[in-house]
C-alpha positions as CSV (number, residue, x, y, z in Angstrom):
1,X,130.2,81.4,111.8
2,X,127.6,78.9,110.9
3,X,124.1,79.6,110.5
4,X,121.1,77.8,111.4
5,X,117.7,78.1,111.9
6,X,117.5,78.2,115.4
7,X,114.2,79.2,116.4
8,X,112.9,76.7,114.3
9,X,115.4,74.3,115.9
10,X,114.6,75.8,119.8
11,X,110.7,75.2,118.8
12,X,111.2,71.5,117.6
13,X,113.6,71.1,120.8
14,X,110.7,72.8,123.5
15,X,108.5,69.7,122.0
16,X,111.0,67.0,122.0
17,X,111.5,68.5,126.0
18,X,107.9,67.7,127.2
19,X,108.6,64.6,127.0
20,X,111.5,65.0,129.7
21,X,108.5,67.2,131.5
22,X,105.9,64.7,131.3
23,X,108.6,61.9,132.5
24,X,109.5,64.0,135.8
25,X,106.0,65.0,136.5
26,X,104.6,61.3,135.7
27,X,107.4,60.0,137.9
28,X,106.7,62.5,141.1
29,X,103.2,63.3,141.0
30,X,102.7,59.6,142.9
31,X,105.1,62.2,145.8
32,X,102.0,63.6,147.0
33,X,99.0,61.1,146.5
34,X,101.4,58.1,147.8
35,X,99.7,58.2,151.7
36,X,96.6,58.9,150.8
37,X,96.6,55.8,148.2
38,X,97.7,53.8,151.7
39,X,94.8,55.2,153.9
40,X,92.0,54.7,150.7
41,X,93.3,51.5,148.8
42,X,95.9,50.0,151.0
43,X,94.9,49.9,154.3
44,X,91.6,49.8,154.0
45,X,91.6,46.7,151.9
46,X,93.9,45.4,154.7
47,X,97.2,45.3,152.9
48,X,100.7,46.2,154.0
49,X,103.9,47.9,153.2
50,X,104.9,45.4,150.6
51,X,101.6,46.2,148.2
52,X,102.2,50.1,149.4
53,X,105.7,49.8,147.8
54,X,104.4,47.9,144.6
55,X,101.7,50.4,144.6
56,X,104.0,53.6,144.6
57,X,106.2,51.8,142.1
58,X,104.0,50.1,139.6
59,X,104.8,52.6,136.9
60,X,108.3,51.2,137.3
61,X,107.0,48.4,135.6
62,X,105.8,50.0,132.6
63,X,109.1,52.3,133.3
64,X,111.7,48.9,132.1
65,X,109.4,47.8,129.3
66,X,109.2,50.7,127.9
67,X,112.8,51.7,127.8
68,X,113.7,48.1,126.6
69,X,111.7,48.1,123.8
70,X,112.3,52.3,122.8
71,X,114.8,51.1,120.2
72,X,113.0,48.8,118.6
73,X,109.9,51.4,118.5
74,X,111.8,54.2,117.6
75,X,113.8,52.2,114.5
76,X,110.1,50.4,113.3
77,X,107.5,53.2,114.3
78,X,109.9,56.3,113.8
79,X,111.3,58.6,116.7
80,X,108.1,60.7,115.9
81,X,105.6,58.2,116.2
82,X,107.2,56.6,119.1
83,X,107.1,60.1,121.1
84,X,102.9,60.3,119.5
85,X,102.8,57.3,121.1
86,X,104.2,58.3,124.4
87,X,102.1,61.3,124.7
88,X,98.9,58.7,124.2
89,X,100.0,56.5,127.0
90,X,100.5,59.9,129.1
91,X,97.0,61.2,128.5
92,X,95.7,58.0,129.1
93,X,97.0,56.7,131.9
94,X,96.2,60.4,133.5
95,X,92.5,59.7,133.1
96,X,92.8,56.1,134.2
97,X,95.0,56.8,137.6
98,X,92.7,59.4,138.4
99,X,89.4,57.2,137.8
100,X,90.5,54.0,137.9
101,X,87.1,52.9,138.3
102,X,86.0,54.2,134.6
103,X,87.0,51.2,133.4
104,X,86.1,48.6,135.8
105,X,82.4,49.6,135.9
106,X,82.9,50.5,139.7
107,X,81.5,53.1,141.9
108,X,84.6,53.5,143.5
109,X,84.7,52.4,146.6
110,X,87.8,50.4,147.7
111,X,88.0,47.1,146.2
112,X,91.1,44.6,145.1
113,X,89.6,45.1,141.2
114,X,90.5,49.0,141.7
115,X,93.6,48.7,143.2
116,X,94.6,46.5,140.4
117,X,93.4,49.0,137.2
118,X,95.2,52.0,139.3
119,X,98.3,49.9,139.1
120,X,97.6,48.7,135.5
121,X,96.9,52.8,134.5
122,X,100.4,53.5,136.1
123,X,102.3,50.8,133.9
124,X,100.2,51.3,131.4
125,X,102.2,55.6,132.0
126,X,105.2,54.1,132.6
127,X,105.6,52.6,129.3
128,X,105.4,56.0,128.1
129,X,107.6,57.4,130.7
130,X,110.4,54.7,129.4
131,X,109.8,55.5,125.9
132,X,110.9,59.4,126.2
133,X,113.7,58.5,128.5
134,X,115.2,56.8,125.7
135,X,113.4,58.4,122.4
136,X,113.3,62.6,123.6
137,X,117.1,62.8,123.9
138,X,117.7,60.6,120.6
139,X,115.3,62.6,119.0
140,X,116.8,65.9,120.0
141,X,120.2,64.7,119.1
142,X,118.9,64.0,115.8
143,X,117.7,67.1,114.9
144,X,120.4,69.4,116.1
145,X,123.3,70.6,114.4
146,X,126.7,69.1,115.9
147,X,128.1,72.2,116.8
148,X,125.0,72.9,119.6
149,X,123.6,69.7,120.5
150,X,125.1,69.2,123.9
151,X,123.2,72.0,125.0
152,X,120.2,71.2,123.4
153,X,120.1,67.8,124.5
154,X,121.0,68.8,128.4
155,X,117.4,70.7,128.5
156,X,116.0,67.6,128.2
157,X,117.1,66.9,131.7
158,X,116.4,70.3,132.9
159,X,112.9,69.7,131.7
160,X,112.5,66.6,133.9
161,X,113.4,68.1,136.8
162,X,111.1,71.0,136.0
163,X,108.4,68.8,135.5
164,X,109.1,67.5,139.3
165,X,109.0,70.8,140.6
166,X,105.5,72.1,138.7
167,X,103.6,68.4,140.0
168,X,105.1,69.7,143.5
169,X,103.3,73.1,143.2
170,X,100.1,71.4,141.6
171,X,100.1,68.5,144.6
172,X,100.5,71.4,147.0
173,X,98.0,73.7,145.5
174,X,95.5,70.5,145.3
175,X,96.1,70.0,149.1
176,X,96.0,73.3,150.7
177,X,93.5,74.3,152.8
178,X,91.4,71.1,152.3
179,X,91.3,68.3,155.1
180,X,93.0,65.4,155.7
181,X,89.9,63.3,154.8
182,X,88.9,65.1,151.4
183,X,92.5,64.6,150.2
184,X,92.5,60.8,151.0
185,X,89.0,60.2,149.4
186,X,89.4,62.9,146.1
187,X,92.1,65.2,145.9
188,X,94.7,62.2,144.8
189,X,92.0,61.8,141.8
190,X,93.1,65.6,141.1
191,X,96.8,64.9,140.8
192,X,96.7,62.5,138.9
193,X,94.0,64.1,136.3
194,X,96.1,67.2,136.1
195,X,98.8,65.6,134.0
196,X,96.5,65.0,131.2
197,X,96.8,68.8,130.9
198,X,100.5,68.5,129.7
199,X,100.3,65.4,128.1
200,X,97.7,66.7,125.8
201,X,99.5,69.5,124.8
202,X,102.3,66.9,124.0
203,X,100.5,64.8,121.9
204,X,98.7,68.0,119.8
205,X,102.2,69.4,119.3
206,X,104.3,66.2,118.0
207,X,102.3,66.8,114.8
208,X,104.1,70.3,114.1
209,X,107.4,68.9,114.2
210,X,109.0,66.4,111.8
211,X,110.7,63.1,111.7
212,X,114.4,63.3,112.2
213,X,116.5,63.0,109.6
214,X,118.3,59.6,110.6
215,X,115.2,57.9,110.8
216,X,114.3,59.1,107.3
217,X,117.3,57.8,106.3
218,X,116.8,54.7,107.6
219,X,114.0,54.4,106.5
220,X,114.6,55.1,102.6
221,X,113.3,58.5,102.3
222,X,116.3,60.2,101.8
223,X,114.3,63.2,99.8
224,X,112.6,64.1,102.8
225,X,115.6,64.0,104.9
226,X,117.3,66.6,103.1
227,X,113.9,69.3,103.0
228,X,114.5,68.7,106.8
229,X,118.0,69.6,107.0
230,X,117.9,71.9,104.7
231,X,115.4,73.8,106.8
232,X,117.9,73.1,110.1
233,X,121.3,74.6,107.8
234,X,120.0,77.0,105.7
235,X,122.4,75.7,103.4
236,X,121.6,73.4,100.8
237,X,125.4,72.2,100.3
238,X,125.4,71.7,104.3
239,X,122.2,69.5,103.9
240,X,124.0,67.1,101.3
241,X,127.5,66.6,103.4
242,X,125.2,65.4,106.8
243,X,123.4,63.7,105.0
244,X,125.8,61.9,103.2
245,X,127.8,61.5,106.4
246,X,124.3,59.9,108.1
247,X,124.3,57.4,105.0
248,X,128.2,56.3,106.1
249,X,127.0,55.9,109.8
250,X,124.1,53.6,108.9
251,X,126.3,51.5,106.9
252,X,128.3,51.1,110.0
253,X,125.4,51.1,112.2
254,X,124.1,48.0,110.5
255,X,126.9,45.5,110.9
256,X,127.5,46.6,114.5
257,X,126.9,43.7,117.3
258,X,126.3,44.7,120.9
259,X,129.6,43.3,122.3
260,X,131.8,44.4,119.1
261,X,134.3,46.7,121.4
262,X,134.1,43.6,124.7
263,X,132.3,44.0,127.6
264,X,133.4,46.4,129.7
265,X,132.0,49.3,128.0
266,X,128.3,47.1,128.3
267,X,128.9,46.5,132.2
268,X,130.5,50.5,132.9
269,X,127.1,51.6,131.3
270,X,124.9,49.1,133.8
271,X,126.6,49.8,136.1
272,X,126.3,54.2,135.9
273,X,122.4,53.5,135.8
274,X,122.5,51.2,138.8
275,X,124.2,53.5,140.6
276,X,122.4,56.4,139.3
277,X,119.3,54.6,141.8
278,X,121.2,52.6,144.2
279,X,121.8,55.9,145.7
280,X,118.2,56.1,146.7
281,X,117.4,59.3,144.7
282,X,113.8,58.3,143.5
283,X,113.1,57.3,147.6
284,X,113.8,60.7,148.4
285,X,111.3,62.4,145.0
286,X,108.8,59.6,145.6
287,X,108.3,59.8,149.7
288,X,109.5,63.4,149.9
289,X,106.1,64.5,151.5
290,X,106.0,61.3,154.1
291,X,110.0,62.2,155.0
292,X,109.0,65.8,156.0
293,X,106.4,64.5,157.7
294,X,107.6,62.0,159.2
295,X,110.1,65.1,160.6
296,X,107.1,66.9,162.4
297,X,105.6,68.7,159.1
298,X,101.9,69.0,158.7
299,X,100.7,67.9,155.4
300,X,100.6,71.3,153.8
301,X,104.3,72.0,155.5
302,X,105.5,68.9,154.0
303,X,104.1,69.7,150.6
304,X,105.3,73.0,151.0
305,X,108.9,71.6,151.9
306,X,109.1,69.4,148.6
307,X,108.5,72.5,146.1
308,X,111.8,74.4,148.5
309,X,113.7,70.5,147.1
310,X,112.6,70.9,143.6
311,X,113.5,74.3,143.4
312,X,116.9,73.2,145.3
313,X,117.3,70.4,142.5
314,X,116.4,72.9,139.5
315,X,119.2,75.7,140.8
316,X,121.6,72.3,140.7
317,X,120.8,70.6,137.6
318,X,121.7,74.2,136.3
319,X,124.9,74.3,137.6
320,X,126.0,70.9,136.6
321,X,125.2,71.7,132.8
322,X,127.1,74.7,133.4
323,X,129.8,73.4,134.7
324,X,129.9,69.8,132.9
325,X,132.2,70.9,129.8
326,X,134.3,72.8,132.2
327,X,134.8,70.5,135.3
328,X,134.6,67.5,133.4
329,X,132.4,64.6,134.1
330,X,134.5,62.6,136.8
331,X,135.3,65.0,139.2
332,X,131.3,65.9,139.5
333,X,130.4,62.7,139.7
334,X,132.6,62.0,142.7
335,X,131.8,65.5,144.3
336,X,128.4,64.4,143.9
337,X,128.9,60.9,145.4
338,X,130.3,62.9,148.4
339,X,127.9,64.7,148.9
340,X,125.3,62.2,148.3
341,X,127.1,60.0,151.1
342,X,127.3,62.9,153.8
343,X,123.5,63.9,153.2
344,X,122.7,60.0,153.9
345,X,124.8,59.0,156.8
346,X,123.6,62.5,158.5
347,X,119.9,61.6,158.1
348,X,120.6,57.7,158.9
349,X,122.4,58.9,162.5
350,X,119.5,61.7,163.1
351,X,117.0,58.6,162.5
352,X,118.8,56.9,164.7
353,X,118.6,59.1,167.6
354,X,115.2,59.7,166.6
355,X,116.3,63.6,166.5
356,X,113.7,65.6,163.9
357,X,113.5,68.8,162.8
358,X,115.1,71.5,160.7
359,X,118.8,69.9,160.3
360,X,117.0,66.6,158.7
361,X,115.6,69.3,155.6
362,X,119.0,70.5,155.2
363,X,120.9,67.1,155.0
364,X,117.9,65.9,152.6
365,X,118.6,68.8,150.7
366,X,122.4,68.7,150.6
367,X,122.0,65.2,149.2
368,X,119.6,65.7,146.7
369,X,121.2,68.9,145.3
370,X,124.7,66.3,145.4
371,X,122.6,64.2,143.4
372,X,121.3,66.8,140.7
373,X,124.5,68.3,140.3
374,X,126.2,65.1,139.0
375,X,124.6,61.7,138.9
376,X,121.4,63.5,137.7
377,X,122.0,65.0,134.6
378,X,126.0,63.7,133.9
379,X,124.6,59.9,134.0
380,X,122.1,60.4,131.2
381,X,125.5,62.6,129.2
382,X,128.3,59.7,129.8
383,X,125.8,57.1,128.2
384,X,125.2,59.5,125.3
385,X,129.1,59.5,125.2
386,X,130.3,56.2,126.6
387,X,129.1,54.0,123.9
388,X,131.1,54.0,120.6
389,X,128.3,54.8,117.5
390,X,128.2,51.8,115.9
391,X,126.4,50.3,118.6
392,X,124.8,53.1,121.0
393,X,121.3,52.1,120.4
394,X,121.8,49.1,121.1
395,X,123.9,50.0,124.2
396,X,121.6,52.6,125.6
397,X,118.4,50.7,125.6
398,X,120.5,47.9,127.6
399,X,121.5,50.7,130.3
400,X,117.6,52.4,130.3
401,X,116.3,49.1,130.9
402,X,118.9,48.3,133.8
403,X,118.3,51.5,134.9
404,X,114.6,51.2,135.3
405,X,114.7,48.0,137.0
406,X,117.2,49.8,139.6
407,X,114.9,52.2,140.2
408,X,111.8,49.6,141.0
409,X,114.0,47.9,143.2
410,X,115.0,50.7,145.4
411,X,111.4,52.4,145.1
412,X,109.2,49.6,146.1
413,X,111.5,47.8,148.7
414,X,111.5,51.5,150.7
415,X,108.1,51.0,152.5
416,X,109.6,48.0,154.3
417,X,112.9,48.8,154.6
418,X,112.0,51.6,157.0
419,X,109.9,49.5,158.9
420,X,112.7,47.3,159.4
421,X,115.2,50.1,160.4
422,X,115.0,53.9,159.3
423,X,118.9,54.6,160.1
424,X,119.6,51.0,158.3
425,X,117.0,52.0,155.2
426,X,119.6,55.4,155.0
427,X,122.8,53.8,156.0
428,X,121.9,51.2,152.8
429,X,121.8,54.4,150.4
430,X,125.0,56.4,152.0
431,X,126.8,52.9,151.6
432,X,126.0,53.1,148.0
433,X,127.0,56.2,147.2
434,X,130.4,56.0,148.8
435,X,131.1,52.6,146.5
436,X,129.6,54.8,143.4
437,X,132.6,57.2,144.1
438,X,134.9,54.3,144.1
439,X,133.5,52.7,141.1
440,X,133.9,56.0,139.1
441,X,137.2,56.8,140.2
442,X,138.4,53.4,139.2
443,X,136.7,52.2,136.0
444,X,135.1,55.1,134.3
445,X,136.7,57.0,131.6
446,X,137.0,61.4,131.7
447,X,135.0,61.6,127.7
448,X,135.5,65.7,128.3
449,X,137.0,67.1,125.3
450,X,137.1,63.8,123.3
451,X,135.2,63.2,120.2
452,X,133.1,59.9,119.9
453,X,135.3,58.6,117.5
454,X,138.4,59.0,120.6
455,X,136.0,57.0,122.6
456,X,135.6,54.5,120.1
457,X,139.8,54.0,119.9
458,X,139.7,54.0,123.5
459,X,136.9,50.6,123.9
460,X,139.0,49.1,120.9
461,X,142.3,49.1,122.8
């Protein structure tokens, strides 16, 4: 039985992880300040549903740039200092969504030059959201031992759901008991502002942990590399074989091009993170407050009714890393396609009919726990797998970056979409998740049970 240290590894790991927290609570917190950022800056400057959309999504935007250029960071700055520099952008762009006006030498009344620094405070977060979608789980793979990252790695996601689910109880604390009008002038301010509390901690923590040993590697400081491992193993002789088996895999690494094994393997990885948000996931974590309302919920209900779906998708994304080594990864993704599409064409027909109530909760939640009990988590652990080593930095940044530009598409086209059609805006997402069943049953590979190098002979065939 091998020995590690493993509360020195869980400790580095619980950092690394709130990164995943700050990325779901940076991407939901805009859940419950989105209609009050319509009433305050939208409508009141006499915009409509296409600025709303660009609005709600803006940190999108900062979302694809920030997990196209996370390999490039993470290979110049370090993984480290590219997480340091995350948590800054977090903290940052905290304080400036919450008083956008600091900046612009406002007093903060409505204006076109505030709407535009809220928008550039949530890119300017959305950079740093992209970065730790991309950097966290590298990091975390780095610095676990083979025989335990899998698991280690899957709390990443785990963390970014449970980041969604504390900004739900913060945006609901924030709102309850206070009026309509108080909410839509200030309390957004609040939601916003409470994320520099994590972020903070993030940033004070990253300088307790250290560099992983690839990048030390990589970056010629192979006698640091081996203190690190050496503290991970216990073992000195241990420390020497990984190291010496991370010095083959940068030889490798370094003569790699992005379309050495064709490209299928490229477009299989687009297309998992296109799919991943085609299914209108982020519409549902974004809006979740205006859908339950839009049902007959008061505000506080509504709140109240997206902390019962983040707890919903926490109890699921604990199933499917569970179950994801058991099950293997196709049959859950095409369970969860299922599901996804039943949840959607329900809602879309009770739109419809214009039929609202409790039965509209429980599709909403049936799709959403579909979603977080395969295309959630099992997405982010096929593109960990898919791509053979020689080029997976490469491979994931392209597949982050396609992933965040789904997202923005489906996030910011929603506001007018459902003013178009509700039952069509629904249909659109049930549609997609029936073809992401069919595109997984037909092109993607099973990777349970198979090693990376497998994968590899498999893309080479």
């Amino acid at each position: 039985m091998r020995k590690y240290n493993i509360g020195y590894i869980l400790g580095i790991t619980l950092v690394a992880t709130l990164g995943g927290l700050l990325f779901g609570y940076d991407t939901a917190v805009i859940s419950g300040a989105e209609k009050s950022l319509q009433k305050y800056l939208i409508e009141s400057l006499g915009l409509g549903a296409f600025a709303h959309g660009a609005t709600v999504s803006s940190a999108l935007i900062g979302c694809i740039i920030g997990g196209a250029i996370s390999g490039l960071l993470a290979n110049r700055l370090g993984r480290k200092y590219t997480l340091l520099l995350a948590g800054f952008l977090f903290f940052t762009s905290a304080l400036g969504s919450g008083c956008p006006e600091f900046l612009f030498f406002t007093r903060g009344e409505p204006t076109m030059g505030l709407l535009l620094m809220f928008n550039f405070y949530r890119v300017w977060g959305g950079i740093g959201v992209g970065l730790v979608s991309a950097v966290s789980p590298t990091y975390i793979g780095e610095i676990a031992p083979a025989e335990i990252r899998g698991r280690l790695v899957s709390l990443n996601q785990f963390a970014i759901i449970f980041g969604m689910l504390v900004v739900y109880f913060v945006n609901w604390g924030i709102a309850r008991g206070q009026t309509l009008e108080w909410i839509n002038s200030v309390g957004w301010r609040y939601m916003f502002l409470s994320e520099a509390i994590p972020a903070g901690l993030f940033f004070l923590l990253l300088f307790l942990v250290p560099e992983t040993p690839r990048y030390l590697v990589l970056s010629n400081q192979s006698d640091k590399a081996v203190k690190v491992l050496e503290k991970i193993n216990q073992s000195k002789e241990k420390a020497q074989s990984i190291l010496a088996d991370i010095e083959q895999s940068i030889r490798e690494v370094s003569k790699a091009k992005l379309f050495s094994y064709g490209k299928t393997v490229i477009i299989i990885g687009i297309l998992l993170s296109v799919f991943q948000q085609f299914v209108g996931i982020n519409v549902a974590l974004y809006y979740a407050p205006r859908i339950f309302e839009s049902m007959g919920a008061a505000k506080d209900a509504s709140m109240f009714q997206t902390i019962v779906m983040g707890l919903v998708n926490v109890i699921f994304t604990v199933v499917a890393i569970m179950t994801v080594d058991k099950w293997g990864r196709k049959p859950l993704l095409i369970t969860g396609s299922i599901g996804m599409a039943i949840g959607m064409f329900a809602v879309a027909g009770l739109a419809y009919f214009d039929i609202i109530g409790i039965s509209t909760l429980v599709f909403i939640i049936i799709y959403t726990a579909s979603f977080m009990m395969s295309w959630g988590p099992i997405c982010w652990v096929l593109i960990a797998e898919i791509f053979p080593n020689k080029i997976r930095g490469q491979a994931v940044a392209v597949a982050v970056a396609a992933q965040w530009t789904a997202n923005y598409l489906i996030s910011s086209t929603y506001p007018a979409m459902m003013e178009f059609s509700g039952a069509m805006t629904y249909a659109f997402y049930g549609t997609m998740a029936v073809l992401s069943a069919i595109f997984v049953w037909k092109m993607v590979p099973e990777t349970k049970g198979k090693t990376l190098e497998e994968m590899e002979k498999l893309w080479k065939k």
